[in-house]
C-alpha positions in Angstrom: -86.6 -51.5 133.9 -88.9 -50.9 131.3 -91.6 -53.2 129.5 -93.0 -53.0 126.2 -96.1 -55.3 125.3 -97.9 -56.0 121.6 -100.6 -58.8 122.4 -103.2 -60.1 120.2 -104.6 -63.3 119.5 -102.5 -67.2 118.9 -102.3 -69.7 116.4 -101.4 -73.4 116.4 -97.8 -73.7 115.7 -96.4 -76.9 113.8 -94.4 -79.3 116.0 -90.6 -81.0 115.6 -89.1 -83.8 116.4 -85.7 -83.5 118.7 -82.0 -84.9 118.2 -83.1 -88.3 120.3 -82.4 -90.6 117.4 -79.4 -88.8 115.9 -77.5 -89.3 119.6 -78.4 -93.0 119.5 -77.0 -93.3 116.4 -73.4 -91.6 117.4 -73.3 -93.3 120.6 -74.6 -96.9 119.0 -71.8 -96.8 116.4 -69.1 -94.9 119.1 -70.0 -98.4 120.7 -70.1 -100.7 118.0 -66.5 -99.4 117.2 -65.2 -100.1 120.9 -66.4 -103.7 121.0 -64.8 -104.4 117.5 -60.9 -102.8 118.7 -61.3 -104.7 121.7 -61.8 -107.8 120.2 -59.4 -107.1 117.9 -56.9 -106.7 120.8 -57.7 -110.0 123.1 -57.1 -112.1 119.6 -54.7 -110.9 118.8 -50.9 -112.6 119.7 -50.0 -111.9 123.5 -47.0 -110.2 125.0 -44.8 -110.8 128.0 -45.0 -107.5 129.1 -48.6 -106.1 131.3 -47.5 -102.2 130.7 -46.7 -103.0 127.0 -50.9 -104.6 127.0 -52.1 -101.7 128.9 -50.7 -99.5 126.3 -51.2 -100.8 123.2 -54.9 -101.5 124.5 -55.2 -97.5 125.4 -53.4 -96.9 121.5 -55.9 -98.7 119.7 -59.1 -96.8 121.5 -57.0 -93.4 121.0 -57.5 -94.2 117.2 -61.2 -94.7 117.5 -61.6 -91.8 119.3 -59.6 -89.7 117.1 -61.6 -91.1 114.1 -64.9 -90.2 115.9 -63.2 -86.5 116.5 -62.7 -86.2 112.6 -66.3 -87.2 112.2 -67.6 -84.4 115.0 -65.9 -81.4 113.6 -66.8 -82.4 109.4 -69.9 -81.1 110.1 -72.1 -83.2 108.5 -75.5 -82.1 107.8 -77.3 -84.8 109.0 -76.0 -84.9 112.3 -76.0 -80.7 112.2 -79.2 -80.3 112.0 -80.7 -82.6 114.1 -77.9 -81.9 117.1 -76.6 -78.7 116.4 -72.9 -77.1 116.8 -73.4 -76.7 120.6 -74.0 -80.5 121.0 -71.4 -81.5 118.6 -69.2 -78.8 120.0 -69.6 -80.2 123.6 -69.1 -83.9 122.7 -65.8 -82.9 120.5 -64.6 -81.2 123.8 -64.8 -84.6 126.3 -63.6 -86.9 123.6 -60.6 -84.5 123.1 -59.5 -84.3 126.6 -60.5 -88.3 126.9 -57.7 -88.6 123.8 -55.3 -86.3 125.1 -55.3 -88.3 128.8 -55.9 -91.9 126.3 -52.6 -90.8 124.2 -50.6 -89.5 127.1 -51.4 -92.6 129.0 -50.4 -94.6 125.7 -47.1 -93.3 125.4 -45.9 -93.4 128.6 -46.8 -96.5 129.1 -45.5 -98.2 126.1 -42.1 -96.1 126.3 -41.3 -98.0 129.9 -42.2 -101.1 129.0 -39.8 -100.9 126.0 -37.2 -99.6 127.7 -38.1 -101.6 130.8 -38.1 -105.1 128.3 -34.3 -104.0 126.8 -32.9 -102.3 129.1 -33.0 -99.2 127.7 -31.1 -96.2 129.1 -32.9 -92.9 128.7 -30.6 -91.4 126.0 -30.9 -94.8 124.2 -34.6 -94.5 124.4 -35.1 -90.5 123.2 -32.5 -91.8 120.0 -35.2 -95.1 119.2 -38.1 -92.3 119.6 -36.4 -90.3 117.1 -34.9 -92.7 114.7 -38.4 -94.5 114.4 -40.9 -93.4 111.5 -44.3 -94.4 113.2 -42.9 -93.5 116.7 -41.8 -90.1 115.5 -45.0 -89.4 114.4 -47.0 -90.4 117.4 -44.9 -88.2 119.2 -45.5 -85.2 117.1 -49.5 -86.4 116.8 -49.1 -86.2 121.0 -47.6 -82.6 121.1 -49.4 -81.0 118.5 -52.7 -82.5 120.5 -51.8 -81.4 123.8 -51.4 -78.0 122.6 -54.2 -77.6 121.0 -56.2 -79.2 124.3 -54.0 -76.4 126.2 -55.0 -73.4 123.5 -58.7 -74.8 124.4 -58.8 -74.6 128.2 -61.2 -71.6 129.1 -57.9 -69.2 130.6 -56.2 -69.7 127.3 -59.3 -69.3 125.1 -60.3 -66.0 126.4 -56.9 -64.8 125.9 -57.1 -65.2 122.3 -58.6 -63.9 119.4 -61.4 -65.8 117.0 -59.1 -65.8 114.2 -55.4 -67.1 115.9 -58.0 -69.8 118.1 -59.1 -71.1 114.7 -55.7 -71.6 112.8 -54.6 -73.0 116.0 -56.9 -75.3 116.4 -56.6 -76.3 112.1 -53.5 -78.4 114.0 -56.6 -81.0 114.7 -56.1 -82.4 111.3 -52.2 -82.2 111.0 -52.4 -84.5 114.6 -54.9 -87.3 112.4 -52.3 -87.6 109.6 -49.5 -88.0 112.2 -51.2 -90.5 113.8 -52.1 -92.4 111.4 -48.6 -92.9 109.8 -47.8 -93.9 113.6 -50.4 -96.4 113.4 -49.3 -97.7 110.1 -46.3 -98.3 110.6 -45.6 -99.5 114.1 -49.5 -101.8 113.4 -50.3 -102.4 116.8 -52.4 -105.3 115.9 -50.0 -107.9 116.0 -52.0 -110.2 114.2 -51.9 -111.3 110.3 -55.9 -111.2 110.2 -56.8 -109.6 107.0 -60.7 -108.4 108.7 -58.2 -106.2 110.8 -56.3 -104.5 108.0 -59.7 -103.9 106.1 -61.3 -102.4 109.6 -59.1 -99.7 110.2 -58.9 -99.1 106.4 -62.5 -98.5 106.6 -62.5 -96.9 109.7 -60.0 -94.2 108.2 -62.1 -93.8 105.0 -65.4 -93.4 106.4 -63.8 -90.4 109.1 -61.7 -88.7 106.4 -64.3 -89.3 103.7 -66.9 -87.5 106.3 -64.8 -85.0 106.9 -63.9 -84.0 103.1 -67.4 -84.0 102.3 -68.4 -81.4 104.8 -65.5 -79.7 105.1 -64.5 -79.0 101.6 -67.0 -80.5 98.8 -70.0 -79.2 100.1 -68.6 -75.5 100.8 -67.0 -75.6 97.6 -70.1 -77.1 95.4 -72.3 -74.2 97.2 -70.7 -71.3 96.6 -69.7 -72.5 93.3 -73.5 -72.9 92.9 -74.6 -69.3 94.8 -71.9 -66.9 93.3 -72.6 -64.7 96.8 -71.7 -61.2 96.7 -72.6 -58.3 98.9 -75.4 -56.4 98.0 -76.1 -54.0 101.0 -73.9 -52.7 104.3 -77.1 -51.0 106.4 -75.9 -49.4 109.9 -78.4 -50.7 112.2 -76.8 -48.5 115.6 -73.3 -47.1 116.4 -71.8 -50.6 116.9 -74.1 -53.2 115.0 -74.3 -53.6 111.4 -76.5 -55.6 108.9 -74.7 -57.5 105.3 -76.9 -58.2 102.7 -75.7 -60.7 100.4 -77.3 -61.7 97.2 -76.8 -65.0 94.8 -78.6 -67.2 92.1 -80.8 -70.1 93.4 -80.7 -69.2 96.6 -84.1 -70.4 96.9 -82.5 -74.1 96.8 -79.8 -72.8 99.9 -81.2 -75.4 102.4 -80.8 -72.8 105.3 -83.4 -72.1 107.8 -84.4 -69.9 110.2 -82.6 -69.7 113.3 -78.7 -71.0 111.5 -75.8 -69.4 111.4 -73.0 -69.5 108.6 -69.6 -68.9 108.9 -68.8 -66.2 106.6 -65.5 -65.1 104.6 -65.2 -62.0 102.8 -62.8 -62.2 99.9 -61.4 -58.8 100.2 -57.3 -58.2 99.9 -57.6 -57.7 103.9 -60.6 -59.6 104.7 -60.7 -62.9 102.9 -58.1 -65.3 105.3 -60.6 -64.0 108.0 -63.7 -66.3 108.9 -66.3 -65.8 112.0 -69.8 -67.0 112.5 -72.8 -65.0 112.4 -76.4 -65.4 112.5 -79.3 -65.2 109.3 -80.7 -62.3 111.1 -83.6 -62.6 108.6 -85.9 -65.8 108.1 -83.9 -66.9 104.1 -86.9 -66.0 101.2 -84.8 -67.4 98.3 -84.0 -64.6 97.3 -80.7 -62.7 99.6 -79.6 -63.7 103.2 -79.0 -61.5 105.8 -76.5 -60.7 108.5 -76.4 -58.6 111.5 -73.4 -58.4 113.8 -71.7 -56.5 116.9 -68.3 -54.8 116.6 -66.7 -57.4 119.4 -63.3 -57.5 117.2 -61.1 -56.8 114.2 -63.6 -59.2 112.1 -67.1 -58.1 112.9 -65.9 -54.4 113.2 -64.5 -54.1 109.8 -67.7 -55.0 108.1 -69.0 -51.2 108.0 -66.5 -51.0 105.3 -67.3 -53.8 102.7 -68.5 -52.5 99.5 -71.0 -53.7 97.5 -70.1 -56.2 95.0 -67.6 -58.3 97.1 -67.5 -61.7 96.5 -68.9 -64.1 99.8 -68.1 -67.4 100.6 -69.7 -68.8 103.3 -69.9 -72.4 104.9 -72.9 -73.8 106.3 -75.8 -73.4 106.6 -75.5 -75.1 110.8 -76.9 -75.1 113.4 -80.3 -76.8 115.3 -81.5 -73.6 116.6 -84.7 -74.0 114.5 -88.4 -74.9 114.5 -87.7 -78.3 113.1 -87.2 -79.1 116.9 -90.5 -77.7 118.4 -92.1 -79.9 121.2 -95.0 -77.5 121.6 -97.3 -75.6 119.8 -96.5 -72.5 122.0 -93.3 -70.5 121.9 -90.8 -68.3 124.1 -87.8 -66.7 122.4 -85.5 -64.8 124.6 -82.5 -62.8 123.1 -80.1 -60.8 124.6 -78.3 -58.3 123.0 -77.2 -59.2 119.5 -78.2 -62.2 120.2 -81.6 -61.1 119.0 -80.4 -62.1 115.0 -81.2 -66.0 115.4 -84.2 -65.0 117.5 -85.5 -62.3 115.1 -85.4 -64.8 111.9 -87.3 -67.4 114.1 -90.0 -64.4 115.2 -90.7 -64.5 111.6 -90.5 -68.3 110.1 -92.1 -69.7 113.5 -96.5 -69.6 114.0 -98.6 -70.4 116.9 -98.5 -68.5 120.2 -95.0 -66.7 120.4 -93.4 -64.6 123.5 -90.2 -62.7 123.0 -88.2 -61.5 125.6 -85.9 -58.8 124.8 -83.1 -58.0 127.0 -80.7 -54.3 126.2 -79.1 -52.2 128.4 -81.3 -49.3 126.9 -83.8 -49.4 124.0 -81.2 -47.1 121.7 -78.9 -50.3 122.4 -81.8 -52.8 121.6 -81.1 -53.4 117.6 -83.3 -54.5 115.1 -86.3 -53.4 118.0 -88.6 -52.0 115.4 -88.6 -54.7 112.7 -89.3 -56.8 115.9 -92.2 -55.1 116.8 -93.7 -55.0 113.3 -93.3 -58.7 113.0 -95.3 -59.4 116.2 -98.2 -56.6 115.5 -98.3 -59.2 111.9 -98.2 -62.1 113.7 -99.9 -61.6 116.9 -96.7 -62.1 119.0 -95.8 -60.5 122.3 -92.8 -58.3 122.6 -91.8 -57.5 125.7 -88.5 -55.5 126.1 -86.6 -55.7 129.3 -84.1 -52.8 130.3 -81.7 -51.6 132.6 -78.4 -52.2 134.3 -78.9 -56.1 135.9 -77.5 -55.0 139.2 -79.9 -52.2 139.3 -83.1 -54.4 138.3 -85.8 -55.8 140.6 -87.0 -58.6 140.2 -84.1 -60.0 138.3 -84.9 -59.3 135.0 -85.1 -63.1 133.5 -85.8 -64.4 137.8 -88.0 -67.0 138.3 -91.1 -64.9 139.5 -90.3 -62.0 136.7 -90.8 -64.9 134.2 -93.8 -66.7 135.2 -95.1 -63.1 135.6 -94.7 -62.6 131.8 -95.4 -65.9 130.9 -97.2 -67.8 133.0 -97.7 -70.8 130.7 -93.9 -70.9 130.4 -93.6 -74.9 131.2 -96.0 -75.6 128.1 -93.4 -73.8 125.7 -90.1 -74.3 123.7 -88.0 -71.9 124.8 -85.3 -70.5 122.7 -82.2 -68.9 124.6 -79.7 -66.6 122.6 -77.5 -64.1 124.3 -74.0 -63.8 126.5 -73.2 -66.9 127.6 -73.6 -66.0 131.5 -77.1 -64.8 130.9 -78.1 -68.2 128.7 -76.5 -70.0 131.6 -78.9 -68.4 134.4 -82.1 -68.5 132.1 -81.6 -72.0 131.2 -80.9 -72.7 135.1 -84.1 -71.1 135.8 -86.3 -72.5 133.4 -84.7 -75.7 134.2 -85.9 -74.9 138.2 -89.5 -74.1 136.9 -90.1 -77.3 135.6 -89.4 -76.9 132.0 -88.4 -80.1 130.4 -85.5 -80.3 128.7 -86.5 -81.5 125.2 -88.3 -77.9 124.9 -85.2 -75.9 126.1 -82.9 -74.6 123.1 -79.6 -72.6 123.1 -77.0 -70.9 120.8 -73.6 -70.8 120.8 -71.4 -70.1 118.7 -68.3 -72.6 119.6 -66.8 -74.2 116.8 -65.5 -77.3 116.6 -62.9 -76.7 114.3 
């Protein structure tokens, strides 16, 4: 294992405020929505049948939460920057197995009771499936969700590629416009209140208004704004490239340090493709930057772009930035390529920083000397951590390895970007030092699509 130290002296850093008020705001109007469909459900007109209730009870909080699952994935800035794609990412996961269970439950439910009520033979109830509008489309809606829970499970999603993962999971929007002719026309709200018809109207608007917004306008209006093109393609090592990418205002881009973007390269070959990378420089108004592993098709292929091509990018997301400092102190640890979000925030961050750099070997340690000239400017720490992990002792990112290299580790933010396994066992062993967790910070790079 080998460490590399720069130390000279630290200054006052400017603090953040965290996502605290943005998750009482989901949860408060998640809530507010629940207490209005169930009171839309015990006024309205009864029925004979218990299994019938259950159902149509579980059908009207399936809409909510598929609403609410419209308004996770539109990637709204507000909500982006305060919670980040992680949060959002983990929250769209639970409520889309919740409405998976919620619709399954629904459907099965409602099926026996109708055939139950009329005395409805199997055959007799697959030809009333099909011969209904609205309950053709729930069914489709319920399939098409199911899958896409099923291409999401962790065996399935390791199996497959970015790019197929991401048009599969594009059936998320093909599963709201099922559902909501299902809704329309079977209304389960059996009642002629008119504050009910206006609800979900608003409901629906509010979700697929959120969604257009961040989905499609804002993309659109930006790049329509930025005219991004390729400017550079600089080799950084034998698997890691940097892209350079130039534009006009980019000085009023409102990215930041730390985000990521999901970029599209509109080449004959290239342009249905879209993966997220990292600003691997802090933005200056003037070109963005970013700096990626050959990992597949997408990220390898980028050695070969030529100057000139046309960008489009969405974003920028992601809460991986200073705006959520605790502290005045900081510790960014990076592992790998994962060193791109960390790098930027090496250089848009002040106050008393600590990086930890983790590489196999320092030839596989990219972007190591602009790293080091950043902390000789800023009077940062470097320290460079190599070796095989199995072959390290202490553990390279181990409790007493850590406090060893920074000892004032519990009065820090701590920034965490690497392989998911490593983030996992340095956020487990900050969180067993005492680190709070308002000052602990990760990347990922799941999208909730």
């Amino acid at each position: 294992m080998t460490t590399v130290s720069q130390r000279t002296r630290p200054t006052r850093g400017r603090l953040g405020t965290g996502p605290q008020r943005a998750t009482a705001a989901v949860l408060a109007v998640a809530l507010a929505n629940a207490i209005v469909v169930e009171v839309l459900f015990f006024t309205a007109a009864g029925t004979p049948e218990p299994m019938l209730s259950v159902g149509r009870f579980l059908g009207l909080h399936a809409a909510v939460l598929l609403a609410l699952q419209l308004v996770l994935v539109a990637r709204v800035p507000w909500l982006d920057r305060r919670l980040g794609m992680g949060q959002l990412t983990s929250w769209h996961r639970w409520v889309g197995i919740t409405l998976a269970w919620t619709i399954t439950v629904h459907a099965t439910l409602a099926s026996w009771a109708y055939a139950r009520i009329r005395d409805w033979p199997f055959a007799t109830l697959v030809d009333k499936w099909l011969g209904s509008l609205g309950t053709l489309a729930g069914i489709i809606a319920g399939t098409l969700l199911l899958l896409i829970v099923l291409a999401s499970t962790r065996t399935v999603r390791r199996r497959l590629p970015y790019e197929l993962w991401h048009a599969l999971h594009l059936g998320t929007y093909a599963v709201v416009g099922f559902a909501i002719v299902h809704q329309t026309v079977e209304n389960p709200i059996s009642q002629p209140a008119t504050w009910a018809k206006v609800y979900w109207v608003l409901l629906w608007t509010v979700a697929i208004g959120a969604f257009v917004l961040g989905r499609i306008v804002l993309p659109l209006w930006r790049n329509a704004r930025h005219g991004l093109r390729v400017s550079a393609v600089v080799p950084e090592t034998d698997n890691v490239v940097s892209v350079h990418v130039t534009g006009r205002d980019l000085d009023r881009m409102p990215a930041q340090a730390g985000q990521f973007m999901l970029w599209r390269f509109l080449t004959p070959s290239r342009w249905w493709q879209v993966n997220p990378f990292s600003l691997s420089k802090a933005p200056d108004g003037r070109s963005l930057r970013l700096t990626a592993k050959a990992v597949g098709s997408g990220s390898a292929g980028l050695r070969k772009l030529r100057v000139g091509t046309r960008v489009f990018v969405e974003g920028p997301y992601g809460a991986f930035t200073g705006q959520h400092r605790t502290q005045p102190a900081t510790l960014l640890i990076a592992g790998g390529v994962g060193i791109t979000p960390i790098r930027s925030l090496l250089e848009d961050l002040d106050g008393s920083i600590v990086v930890l750099y983790r590489a196999r070997s320092e030839a596989d340690a990219p972007l190591l000397g602009e790293l080091r000239q950043l902390a000789a400017a800023k009077g940062a720490e470097v320290h460079l951590v190599t070796g095989r992990t199995r072959d390290t002792t202490p553990t390279p990112f181990g409790p007493e390895h850590l406090l060893s290299l920074v000892p004032d580790v519990r009065q820090r933010d701590v920034y965490v970007c690497g392989p998911s396994a490593m983030t996992n066992a340095v956020l487990a062993t900050l969180r067993g030092l005492g680190v709070p967790g308002t000052q602990l910070h990760a990347e990922i790079f799941a999208l909730a699509d």
